[in-house]
N, CA, C and O atoms as a Tinker XYZ file with bonds, in Angstrom:
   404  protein
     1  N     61.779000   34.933000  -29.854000    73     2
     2  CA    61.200000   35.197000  -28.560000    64     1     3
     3  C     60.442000   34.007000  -28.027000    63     2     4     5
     4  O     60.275000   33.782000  -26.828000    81     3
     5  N     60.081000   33.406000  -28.833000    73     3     6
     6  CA    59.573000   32.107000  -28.204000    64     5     7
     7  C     60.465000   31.170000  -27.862000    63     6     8     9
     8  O     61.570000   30.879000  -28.320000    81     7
     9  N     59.430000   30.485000  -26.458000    73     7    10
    10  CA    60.507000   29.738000  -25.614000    64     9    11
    11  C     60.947000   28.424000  -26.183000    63    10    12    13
    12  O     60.409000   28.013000  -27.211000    81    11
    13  N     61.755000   27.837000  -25.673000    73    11    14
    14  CA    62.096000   26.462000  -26.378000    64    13    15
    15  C     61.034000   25.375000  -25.762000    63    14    16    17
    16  O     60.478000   25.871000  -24.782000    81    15
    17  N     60.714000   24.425000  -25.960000    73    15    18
    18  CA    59.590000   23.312000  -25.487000    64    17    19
    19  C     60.197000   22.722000  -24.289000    63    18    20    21
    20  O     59.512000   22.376000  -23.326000    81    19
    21  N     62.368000   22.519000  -24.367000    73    19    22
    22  CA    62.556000   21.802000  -23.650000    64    21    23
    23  C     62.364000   22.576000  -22.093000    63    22    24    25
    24  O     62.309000   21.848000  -21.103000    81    23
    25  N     62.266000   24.087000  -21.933000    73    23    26
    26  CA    62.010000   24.755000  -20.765000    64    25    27
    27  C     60.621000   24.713000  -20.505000    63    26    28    29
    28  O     60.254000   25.214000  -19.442000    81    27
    29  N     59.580000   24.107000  -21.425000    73    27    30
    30  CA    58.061000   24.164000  -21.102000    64    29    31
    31  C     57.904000   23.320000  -19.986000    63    30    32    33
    32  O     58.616000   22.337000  -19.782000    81    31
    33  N     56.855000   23.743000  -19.163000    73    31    34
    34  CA    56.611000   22.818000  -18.096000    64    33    35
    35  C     55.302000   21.810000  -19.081000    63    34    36    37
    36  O     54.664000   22.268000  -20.029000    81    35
    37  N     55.155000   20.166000  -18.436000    73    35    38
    38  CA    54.191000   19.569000  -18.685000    64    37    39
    39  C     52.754000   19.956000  -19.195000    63    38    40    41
    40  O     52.133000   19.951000  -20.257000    81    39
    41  N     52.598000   20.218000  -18.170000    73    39    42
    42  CA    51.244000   21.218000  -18.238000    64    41    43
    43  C     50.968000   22.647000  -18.797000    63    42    44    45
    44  O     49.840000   23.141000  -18.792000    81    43
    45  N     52.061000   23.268000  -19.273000    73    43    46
    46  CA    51.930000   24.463000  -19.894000    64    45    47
    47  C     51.345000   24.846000  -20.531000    63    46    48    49
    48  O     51.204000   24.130000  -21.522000    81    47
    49  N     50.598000   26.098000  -20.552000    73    47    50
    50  CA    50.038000   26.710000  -21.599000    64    49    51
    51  C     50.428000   27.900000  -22.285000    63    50    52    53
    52  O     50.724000   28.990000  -21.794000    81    51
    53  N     50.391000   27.564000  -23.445000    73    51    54
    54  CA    50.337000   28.846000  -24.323000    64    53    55
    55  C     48.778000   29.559000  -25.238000    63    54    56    57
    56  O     47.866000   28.999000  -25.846000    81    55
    57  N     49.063000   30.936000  -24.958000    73    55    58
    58  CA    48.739000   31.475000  -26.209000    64    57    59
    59  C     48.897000   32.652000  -26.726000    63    58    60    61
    60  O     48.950000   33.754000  -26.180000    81    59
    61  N     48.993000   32.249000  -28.173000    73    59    62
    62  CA    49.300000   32.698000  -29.556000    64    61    63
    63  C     48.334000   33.620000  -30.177000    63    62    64    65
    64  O     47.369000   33.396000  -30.908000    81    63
    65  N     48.676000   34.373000  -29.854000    73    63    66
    66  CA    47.628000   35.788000  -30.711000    64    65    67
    67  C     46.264000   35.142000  -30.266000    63    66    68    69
    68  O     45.807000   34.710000  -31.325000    81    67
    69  N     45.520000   34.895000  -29.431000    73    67    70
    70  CA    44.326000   34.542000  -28.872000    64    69    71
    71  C     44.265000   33.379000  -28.769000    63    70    72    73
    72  O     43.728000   33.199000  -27.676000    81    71
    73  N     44.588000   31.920000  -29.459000    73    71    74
    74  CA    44.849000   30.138000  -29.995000    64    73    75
    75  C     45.632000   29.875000  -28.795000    63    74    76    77
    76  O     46.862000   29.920000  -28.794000    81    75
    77  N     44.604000   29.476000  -27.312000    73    75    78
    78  CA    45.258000   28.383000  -26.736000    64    77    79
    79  C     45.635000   26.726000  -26.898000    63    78    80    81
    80  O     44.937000   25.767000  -27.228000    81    79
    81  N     46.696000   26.813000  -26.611000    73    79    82
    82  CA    47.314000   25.226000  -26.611000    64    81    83
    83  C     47.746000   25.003000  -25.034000    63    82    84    85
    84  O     48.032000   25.804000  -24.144000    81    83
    85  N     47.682000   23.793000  -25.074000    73    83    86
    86  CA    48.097000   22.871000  -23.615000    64    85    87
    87  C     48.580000   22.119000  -23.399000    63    86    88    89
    88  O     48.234000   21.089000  -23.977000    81    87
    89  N     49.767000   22.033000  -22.392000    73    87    90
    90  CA    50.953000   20.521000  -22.617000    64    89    91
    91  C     51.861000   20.739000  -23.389000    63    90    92    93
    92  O     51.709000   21.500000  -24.344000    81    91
    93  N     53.041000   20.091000  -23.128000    73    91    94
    94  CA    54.482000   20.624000  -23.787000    64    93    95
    95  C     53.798000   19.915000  -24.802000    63    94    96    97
    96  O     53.150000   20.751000  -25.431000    81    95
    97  N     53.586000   18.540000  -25.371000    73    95    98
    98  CA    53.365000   18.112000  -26.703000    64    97    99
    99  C     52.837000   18.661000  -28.048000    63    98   100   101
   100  O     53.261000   18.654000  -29.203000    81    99
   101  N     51.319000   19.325000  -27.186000    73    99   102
   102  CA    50.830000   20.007000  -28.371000    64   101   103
   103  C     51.315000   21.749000  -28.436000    63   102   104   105
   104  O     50.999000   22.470000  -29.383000    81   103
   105  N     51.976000   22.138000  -27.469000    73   103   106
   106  CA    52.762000   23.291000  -27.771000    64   105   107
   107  C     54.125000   22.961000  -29.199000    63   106   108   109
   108  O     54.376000   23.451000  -30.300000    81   107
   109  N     54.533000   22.166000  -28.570000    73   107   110
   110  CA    56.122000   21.500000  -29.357000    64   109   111
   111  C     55.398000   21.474000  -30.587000    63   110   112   113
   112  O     55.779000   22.346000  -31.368000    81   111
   113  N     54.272000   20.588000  -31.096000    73   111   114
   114  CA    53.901000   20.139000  -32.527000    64   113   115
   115  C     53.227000   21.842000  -33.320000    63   114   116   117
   116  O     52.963000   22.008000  -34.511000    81   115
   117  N     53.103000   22.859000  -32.216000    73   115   118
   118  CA    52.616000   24.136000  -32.795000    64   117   119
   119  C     53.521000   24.951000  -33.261000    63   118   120   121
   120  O     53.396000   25.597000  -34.302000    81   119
   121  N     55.122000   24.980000  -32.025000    73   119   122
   122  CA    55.851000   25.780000  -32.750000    64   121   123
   123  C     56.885000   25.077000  -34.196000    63   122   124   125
   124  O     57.515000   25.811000  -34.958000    81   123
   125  N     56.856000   23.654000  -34.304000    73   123   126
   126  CA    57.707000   23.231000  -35.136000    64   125   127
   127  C     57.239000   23.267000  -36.945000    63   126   128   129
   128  O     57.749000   22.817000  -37.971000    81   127
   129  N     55.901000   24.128000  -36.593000    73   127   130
   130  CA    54.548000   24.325000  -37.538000    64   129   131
   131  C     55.445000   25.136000  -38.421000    63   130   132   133
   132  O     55.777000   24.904000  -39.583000    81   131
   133  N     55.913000   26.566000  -37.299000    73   131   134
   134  CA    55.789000   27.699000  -37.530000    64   133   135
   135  C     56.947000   28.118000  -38.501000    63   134   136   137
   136  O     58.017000   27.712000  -38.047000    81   135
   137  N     57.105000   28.838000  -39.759000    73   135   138
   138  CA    58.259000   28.949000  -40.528000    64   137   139
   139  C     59.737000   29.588000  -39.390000    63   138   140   141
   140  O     59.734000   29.976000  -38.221000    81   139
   141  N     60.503000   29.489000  -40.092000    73   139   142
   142  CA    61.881000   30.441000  -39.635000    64   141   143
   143  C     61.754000   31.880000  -39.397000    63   142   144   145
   144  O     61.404000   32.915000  -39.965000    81   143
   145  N     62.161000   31.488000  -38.394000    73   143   146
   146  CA    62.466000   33.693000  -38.164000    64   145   147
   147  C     63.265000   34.040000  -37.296000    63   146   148   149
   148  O     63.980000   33.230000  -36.706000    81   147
   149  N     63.271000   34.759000  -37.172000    73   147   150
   150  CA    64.477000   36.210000  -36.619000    64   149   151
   151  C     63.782000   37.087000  -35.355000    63   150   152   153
   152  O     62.701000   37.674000  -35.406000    81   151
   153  N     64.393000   37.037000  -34.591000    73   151   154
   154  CA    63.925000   38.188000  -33.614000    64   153   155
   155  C     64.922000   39.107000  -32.837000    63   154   156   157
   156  O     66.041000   38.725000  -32.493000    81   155
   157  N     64.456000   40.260000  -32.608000    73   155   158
   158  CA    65.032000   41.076000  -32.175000    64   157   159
   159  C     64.490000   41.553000  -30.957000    63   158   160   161
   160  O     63.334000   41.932000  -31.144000    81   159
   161  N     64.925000   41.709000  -29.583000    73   159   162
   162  CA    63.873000   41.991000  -28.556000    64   161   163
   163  C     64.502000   43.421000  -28.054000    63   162   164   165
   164  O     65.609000   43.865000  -28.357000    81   163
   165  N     63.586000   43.984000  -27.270000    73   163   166
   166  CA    63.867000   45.655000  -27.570000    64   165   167
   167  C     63.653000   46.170000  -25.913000    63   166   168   169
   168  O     64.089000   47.232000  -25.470000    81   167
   169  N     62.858000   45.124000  -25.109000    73   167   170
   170  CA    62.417000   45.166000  -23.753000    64   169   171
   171  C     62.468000   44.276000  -23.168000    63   170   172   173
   172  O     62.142000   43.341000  -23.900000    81   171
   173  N     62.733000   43.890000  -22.051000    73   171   174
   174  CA    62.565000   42.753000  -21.047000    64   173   175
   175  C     62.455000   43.198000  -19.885000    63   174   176   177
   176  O     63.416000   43.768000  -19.367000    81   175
   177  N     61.300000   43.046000  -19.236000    73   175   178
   178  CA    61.190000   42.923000  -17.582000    64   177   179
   179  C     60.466000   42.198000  -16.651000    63   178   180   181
   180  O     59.261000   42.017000  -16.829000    81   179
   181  N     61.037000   41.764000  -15.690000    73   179   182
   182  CA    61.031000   40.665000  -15.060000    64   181   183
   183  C     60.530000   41.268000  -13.206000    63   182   184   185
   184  O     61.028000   42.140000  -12.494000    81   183
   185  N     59.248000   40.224000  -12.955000    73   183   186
   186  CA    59.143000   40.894000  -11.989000    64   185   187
   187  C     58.716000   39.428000  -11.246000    63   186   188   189
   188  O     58.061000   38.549000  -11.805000    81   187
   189  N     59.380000   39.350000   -9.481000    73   187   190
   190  CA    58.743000   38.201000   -9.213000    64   189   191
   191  C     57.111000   38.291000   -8.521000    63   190   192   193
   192  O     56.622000   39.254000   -7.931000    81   191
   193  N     56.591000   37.199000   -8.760000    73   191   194
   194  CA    55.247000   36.642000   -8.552000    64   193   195
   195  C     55.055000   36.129000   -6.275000    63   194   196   197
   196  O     55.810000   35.645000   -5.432000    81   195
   197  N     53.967000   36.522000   -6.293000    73   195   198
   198  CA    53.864000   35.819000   -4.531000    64   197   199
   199  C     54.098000   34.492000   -4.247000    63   198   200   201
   200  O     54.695000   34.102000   -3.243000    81   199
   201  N     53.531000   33.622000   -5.317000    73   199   202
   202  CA    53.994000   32.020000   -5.281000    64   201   203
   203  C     55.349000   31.842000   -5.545000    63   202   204   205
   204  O     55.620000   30.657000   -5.738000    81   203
   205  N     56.697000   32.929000   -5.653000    73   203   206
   206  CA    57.634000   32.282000   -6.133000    64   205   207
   207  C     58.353000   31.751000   -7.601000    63   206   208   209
   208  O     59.339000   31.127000   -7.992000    81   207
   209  N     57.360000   32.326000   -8.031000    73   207   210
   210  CA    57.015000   32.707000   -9.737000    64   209   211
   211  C     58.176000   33.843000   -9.778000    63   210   212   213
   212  O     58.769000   34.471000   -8.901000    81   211
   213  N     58.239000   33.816000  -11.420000    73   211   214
   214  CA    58.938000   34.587000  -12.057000    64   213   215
   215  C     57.850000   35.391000  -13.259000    63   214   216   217
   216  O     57.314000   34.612000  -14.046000    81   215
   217  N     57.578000   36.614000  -13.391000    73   215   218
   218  CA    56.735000   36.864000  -14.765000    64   217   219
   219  C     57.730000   37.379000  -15.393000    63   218   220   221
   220  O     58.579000   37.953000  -14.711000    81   219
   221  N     57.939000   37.298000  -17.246000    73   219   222
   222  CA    58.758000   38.213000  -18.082000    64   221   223
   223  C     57.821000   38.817000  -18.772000    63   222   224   225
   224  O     56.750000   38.369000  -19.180000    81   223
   225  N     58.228000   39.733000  -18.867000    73   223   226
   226  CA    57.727000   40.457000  -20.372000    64   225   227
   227  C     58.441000   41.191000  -20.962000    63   226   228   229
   228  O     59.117000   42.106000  -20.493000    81   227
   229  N     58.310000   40.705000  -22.506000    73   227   230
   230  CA    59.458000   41.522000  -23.598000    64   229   231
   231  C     57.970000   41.904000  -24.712000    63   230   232   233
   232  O     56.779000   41.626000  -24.847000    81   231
   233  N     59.232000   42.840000  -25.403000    73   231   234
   234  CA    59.043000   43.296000  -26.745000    64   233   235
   235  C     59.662000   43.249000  -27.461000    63   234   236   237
   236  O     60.803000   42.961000  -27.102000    81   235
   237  N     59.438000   43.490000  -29.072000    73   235   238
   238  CA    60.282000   43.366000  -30.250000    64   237   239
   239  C     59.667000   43.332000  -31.152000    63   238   240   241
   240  O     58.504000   43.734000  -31.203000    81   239
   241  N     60.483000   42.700000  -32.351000    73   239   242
   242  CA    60.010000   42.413000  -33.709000    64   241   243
   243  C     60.313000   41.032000  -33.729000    63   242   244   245
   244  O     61.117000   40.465000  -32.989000    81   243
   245  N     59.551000   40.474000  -34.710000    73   243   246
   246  CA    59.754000   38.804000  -35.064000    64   245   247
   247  C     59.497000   38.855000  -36.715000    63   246   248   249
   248  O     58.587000   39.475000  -37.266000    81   247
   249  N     60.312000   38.216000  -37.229000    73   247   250
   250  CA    60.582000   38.490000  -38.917000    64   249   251
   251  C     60.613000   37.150000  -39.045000    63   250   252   253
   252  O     61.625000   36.481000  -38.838000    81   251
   253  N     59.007000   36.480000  -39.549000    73   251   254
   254  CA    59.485000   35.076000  -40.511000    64   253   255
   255  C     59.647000   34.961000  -41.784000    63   254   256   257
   256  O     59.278000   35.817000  -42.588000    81   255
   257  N     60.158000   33.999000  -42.054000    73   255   258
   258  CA    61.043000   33.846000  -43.743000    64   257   259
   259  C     59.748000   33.917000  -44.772000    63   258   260   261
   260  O     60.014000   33.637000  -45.941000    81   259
   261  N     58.336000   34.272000  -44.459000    73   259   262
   262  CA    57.892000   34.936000  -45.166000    64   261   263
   263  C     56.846000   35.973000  -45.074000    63   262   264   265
   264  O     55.814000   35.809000  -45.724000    81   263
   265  N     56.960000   36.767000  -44.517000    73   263   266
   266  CA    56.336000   37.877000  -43.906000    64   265   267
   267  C     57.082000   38.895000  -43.382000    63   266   268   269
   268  O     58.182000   38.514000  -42.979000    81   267
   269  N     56.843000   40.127000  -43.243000    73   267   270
   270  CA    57.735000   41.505000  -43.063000    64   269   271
   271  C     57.620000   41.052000  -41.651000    63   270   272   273
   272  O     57.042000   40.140000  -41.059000    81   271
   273  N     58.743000   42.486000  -41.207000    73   271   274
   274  CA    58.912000   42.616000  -39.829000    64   273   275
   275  C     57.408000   42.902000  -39.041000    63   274   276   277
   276  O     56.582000   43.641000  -39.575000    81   275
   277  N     57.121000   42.198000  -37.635000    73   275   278
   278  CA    55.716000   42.135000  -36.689000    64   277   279
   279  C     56.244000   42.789000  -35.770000    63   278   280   281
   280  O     57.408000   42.409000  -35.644000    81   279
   281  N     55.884000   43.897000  -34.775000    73   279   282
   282  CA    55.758000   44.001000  -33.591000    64   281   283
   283  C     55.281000   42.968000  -32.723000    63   282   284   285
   284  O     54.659000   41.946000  -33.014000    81   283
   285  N     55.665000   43.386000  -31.626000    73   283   286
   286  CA    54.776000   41.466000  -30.542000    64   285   287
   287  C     55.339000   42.007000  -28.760000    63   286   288   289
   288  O     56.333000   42.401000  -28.151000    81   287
   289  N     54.049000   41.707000  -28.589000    73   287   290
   290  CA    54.791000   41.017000  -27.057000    64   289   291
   291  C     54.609000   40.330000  -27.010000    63   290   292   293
   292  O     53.775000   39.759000  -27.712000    81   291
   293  N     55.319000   39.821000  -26.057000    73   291   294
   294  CA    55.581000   37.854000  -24.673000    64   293   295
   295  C     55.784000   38.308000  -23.614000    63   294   296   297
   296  O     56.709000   39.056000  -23.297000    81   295
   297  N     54.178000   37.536000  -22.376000    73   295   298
   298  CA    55.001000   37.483000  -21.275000    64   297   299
   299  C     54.531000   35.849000  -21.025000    63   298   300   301
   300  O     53.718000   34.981000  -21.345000    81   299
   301  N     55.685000   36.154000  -20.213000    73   299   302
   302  CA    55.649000   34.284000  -19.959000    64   301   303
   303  C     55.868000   34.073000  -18.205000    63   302   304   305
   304  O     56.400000   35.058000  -17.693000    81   303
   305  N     55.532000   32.932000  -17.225000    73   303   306
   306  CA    55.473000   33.027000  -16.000000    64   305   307
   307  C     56.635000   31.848000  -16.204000    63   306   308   309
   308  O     56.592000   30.900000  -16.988000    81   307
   309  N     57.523000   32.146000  -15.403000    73   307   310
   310  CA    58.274000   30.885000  -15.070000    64   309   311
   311  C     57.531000   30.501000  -13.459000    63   310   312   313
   312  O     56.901000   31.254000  -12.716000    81   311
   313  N     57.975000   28.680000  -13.236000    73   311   314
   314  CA    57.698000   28.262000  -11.816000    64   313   315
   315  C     58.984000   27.450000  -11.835000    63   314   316   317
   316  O     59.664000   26.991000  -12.753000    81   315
   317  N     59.094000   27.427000  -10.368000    73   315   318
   318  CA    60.147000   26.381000   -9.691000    64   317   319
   319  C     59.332000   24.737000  -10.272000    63   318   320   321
   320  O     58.195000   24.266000  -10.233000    81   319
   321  N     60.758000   24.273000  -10.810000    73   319   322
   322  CA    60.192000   22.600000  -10.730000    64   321   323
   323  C     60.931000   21.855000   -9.386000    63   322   324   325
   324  O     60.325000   21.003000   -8.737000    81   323
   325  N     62.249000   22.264000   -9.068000    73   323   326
   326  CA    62.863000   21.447000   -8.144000    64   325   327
   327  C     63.732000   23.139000   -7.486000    63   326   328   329
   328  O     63.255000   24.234000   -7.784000    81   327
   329  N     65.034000   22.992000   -6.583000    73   327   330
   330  CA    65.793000   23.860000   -5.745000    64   329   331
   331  C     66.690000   24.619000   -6.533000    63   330   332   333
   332  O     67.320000   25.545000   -6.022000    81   331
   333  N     66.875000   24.163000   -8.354000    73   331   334
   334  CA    67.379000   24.749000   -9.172000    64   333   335
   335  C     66.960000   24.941000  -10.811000    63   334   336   337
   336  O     67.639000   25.428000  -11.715000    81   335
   337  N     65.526000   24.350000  -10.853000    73   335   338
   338  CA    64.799000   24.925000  -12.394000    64   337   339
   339  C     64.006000   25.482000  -12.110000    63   338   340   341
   340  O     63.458000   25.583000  -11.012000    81   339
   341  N     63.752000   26.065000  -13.305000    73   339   342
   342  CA    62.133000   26.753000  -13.256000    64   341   343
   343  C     62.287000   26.600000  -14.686000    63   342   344   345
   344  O     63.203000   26.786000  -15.486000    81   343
   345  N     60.731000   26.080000  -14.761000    73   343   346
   346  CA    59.955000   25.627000  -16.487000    64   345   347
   347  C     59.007000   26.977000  -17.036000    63   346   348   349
   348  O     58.638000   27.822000  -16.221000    81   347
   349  N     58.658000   27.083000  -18.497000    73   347   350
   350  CA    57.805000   27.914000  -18.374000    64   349   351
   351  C     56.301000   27.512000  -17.997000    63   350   352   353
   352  O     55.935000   26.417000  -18.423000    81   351
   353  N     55.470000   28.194000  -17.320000    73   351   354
   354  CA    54.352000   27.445000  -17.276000    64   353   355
   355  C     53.239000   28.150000  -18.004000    63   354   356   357
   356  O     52.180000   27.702000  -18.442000    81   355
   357  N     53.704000   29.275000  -18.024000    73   355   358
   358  CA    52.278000   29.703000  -19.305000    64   357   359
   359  C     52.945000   31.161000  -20.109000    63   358   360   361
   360  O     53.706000   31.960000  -19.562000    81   359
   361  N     52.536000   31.232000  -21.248000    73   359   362
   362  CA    53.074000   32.104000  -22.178000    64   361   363
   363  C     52.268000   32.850000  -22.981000    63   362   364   365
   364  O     51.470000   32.257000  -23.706000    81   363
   365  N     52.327000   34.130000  -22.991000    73   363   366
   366  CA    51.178000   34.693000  -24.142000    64   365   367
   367  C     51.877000   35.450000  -25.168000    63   366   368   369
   368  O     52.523000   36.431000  -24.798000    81   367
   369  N     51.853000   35.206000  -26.146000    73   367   370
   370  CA    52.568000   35.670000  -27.092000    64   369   371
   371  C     51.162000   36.630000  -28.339000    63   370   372   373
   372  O     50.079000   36.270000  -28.800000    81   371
   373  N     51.955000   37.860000  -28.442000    73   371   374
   374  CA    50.860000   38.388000  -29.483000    64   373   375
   375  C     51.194000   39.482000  -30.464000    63   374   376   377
   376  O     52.003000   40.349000  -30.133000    81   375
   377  N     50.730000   39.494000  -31.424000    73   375   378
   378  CA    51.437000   40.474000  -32.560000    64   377   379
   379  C     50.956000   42.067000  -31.851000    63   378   380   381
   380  O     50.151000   42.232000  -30.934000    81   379
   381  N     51.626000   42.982000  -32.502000    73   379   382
   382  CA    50.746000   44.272000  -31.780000    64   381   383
   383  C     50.848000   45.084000  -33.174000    63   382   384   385
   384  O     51.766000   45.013000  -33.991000    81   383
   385  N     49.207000   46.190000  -33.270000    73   383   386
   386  CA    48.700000   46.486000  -34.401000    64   385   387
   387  C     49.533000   47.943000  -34.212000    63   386   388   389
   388  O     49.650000   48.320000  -33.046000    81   387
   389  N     50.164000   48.851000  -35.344000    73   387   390
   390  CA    50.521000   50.090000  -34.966000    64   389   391
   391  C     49.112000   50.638000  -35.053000    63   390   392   393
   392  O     48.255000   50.039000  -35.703000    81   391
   393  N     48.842000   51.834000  -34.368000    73   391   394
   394  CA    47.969000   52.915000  -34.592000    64   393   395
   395  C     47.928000   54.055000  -35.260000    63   394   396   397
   396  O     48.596000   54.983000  -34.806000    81   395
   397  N     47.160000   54.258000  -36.459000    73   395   398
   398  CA    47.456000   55.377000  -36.965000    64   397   399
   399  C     47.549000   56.746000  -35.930000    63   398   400   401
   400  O     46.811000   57.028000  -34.986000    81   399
   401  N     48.808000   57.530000  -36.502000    73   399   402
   402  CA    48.677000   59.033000  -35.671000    64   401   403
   403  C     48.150000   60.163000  -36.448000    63   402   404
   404  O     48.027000   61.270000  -35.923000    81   403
């Protein structure tokens, strides 16, 4: 579920279960941190923004090569860079706790 760096905009921000980062660089050097995993996404919806923005938000599971399956959301804002991209420009990514019933 996480985005690739090369769609990050310059200035982008992320954050990671509360841990903001800023700038494709120190985003790129955060996710290349992160072990291998697997995801499965279960939701996606997409709604546009007044500036011309794009917001997503998904759900799922994310399974790294050492840790069980996580619940999580991501939403992420895309913006126009030129008449045919849009970068991400900010992303929040976060595990989600079940609740006992």
């Amino acid at each position: 579920a996480v985005v690739s760096t090369q769609s990050t905009g310059e200035q982008a921000t992320l954050t990671w279960n509360g841990n903001a980062l800023s700038g494709r660089a120190e985003i790129s050097g955060f996710l290349e941190k992160l072990p291998i995993s697997s995801t499965s996404v279960f939701s996606v919806d997409a709604q546009p923004l007044m500036d011309q923005s794009i917001m997503v938000a998904t759900t799922g599971t994310i399974k790294f090569s050492t840790t069980q399956d996580q619940d999580f959301s991501q939403t992420f804002i895309l913006k126009k860079t030129d008449t045919k991209t849009m970068k991400v420009a900010y992303d929040c990514f976060r595990f989600l706790n079940k609740i006992a019933s």
